[in-house]
C-alpha positions, 0 to 999 in steps of 0.5 A: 132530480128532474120533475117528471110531469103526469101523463094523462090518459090516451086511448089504449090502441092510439097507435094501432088503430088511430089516425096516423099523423104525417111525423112523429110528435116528441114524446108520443105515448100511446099507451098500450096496456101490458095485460101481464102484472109485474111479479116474482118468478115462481119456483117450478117452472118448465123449461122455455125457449125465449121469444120477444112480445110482439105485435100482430098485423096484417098486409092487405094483399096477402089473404088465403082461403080455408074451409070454415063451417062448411063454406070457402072464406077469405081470410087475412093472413096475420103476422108478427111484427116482433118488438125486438129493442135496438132492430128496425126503428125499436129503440129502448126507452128512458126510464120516465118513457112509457113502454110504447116510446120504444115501437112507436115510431116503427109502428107508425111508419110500418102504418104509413106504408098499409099495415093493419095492426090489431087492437091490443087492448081488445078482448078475444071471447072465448068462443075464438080461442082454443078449448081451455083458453080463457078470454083476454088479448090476443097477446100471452106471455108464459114463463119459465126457466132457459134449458141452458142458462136456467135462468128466468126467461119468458116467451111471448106467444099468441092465445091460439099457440098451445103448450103442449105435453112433452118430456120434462128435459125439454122445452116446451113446445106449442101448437097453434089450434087451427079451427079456433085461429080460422074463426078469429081471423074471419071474425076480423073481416066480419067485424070490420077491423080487417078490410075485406080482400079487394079483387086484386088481392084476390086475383094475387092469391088465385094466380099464385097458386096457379104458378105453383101448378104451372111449375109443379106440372113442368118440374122434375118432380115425379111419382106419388110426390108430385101427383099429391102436390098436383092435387093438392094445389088444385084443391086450393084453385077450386077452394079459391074459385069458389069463395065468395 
């Protein structure tokens, strides 16, 4: 039996947030700690469509504007980057490897072209996330049974998806709590993990919207349809206008 040699210990957001080297060393690891402790599956568990774990990211032109404690604001649209083994440069690990060989390399790359990934190991307060949801990673895994198979599955969700109440022959759905979401994003810009939009994402956004408009104005689509999507878009261009 081969010896497996004893890694020590590295910053937990190496990967996300750290320098990002010109190739990948053999054998990097940096270790992001899986906030979720190994266990049996409990007995009683609710219906559950499976989805993967994941990381969230940002792309620096892409931003939108929302109303927020009275005020227009900036704030960066946020996106998962799903860690799915055998897609996009994910790969499975050894059985020696940590967890974190297996998105690395894709995480790195993805960083090399201007993503801005979010620090997993950090903790939300609970001033930033949705009415009952405790403090913790932005990252929360739910368990439960497929409504097919019912076998033992889980779903990997963000802390602003809340599981909602439904009938107990379906699978449970979520909801993201928007105002709570909002003032996390925005708190990213204000903390500095997230640059502030540069005039030229903010120019893409205005221009986008005014497309939209243009072409809404233009189209066949007419009656109360299209006054409504006309009000709303210039609802957006005034909203866009007035952040600062």
């Amino acid at each position: 039996m081969p010896i497996r040699k004893k890694r020590g210990a590295a910053p937990s957001d190496a990967i996300l947030t750290g320098e990002v080297p010109e190739a990948v060393e053999p054998g990097l690891a940096a270790l992001l700690e899986d906030p979720i402790s190994a266990g049996g599956t409990p007995s009683g568990l609710p219906k559950l469509r499976p989805s993967a774990p994941f990381l969230l990211r940002h792309w620096p032109l892409n931003w939108e504007v929302a109303e927020l404690e009275g005020e227009a604001v900036w704030l960066p649209e946020v996106s998962a980057h799903f860690l799915v083994k055998g897609a996009a440069g994910i790969r499975t690990p050894a059985p020696h490897e940590p967890e974190t060989n297996a998105y690395s390399d894709a995480v790195l790359n993805a960083r090399r072209l201007g993503w801005v990934y979010m620090p997993l190991s950090q903790e939300i307060p609970e001033k930033l996330l949705p009415p009952g949801v405790a403090a913790g990673r932005y990252r929360r895994r739910v368990r439960g049974v497929h409504p097919i198979t019912k076998m033992p599955c889980e779903a990997w969700v963000t802390a602003w998806e809340v599981p909602q109440a439904g009938l107990p022959s379906k699978p449970i759905s979520f909801v993201q709590h928007t105002p709570s979401w909002n003032a996390w994003r925005a708190s990213l810009v204000s903390s500095g993990a997230v640059q502030a939009p540069t005039e030229a994402a903010k120019r893409e956004v205005l221009n986008t919207y005014q497309r939209h408009l243009r072409r809404t104005l233009s189209g066949r689509m007419t009656g109360e349809l299209r006054e409504a999507k006309v009000s709303e878009l210039k609802g957006r261009i005034a909203l866009v206008e007035s952040a600062a």
